[in-house]
DOGUPA-970454 format. One record per residue (C-alpha): residue number from 1; x, y, z; residue in three letters. Coordinates in steps of 0.02 Angstrom, whole numbers, always signed. Layout:
# residues N
- vexse|xx|yy|zz|lolum
- NUM|X|Y|Z|ALA $
...
***
This chain:
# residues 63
- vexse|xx|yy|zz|lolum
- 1|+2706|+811|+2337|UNK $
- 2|+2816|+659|+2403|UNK $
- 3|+2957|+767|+2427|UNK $
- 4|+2946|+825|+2611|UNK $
- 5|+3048|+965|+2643|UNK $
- 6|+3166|+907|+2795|UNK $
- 7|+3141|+1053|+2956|UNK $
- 8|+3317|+993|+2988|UNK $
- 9|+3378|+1096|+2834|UNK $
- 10|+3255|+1226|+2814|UNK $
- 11|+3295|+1398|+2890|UNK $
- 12|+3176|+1515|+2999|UNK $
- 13|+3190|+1670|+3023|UNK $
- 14|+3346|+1716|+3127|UNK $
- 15|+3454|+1566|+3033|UNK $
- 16|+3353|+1433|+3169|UNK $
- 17|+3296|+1291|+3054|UNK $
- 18|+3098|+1231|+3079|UNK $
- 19|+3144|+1098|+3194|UNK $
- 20|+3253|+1227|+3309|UNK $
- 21|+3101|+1349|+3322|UNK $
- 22|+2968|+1217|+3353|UNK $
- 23|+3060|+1151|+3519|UNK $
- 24|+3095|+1324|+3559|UNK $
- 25|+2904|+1352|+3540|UNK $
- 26|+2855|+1206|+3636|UNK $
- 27|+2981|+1260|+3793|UNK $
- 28|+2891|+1435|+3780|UNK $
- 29|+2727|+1376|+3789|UNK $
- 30|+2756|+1244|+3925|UNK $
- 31|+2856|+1388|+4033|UNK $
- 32|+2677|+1496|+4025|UNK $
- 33|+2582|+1363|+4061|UNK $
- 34|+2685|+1326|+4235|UNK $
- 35|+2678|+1508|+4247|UNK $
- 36|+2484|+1537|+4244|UNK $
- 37|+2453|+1383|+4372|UNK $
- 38|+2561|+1445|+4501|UNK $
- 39|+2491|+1607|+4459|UNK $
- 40|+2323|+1529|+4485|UNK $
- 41|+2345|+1442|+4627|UNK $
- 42|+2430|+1598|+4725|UNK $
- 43|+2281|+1702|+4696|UNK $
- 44|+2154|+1671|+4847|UNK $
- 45|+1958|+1622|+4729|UNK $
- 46|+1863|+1780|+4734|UNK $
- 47|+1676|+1802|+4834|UNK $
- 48|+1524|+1824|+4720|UNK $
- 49|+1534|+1978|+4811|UNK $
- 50|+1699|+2038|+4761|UNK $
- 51|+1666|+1972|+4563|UNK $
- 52|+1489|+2070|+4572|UNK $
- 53|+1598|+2241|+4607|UNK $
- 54|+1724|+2218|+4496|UNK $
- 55|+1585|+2203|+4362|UNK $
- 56|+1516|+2366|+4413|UNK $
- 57|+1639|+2453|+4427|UNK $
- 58|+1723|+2399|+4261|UNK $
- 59|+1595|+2447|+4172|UNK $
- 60|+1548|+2610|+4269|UNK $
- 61|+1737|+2660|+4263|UNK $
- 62|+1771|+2837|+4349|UNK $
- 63|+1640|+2963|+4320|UNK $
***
């Protein structure tokens, strides 16, 4: 056990070694996050009223 694989040397799927895929990973991840706050922050916050509807007719669908 105090041989550490290096994620230098070991290869990924698609030939990327560990290290390649885990930055690539991190980019991704940071990229949605920017995505959902803008995405957030664009959106207007919704009335109790509007919420209440939406719950009704979500659940009610289109009888």
């Amino acid at each position: 056990m105090t041989d550490n694989p290096d994620p230098d040397k070991l290869k990924g799927p698609g030939g990327l070694t560990l290290r390649q895929i885990h930055q690539q990973v991190q980019q991704s991840v940071e990229r949605d996050r920017e995505a959902q706050a803008t995405r957030n922050s664009l959106a207007p916050p919704q009335s109790r009223w509007q919420r209440w509807v939406r719950y009704v007719w979500g659940r009610s669908g289109r009888r």
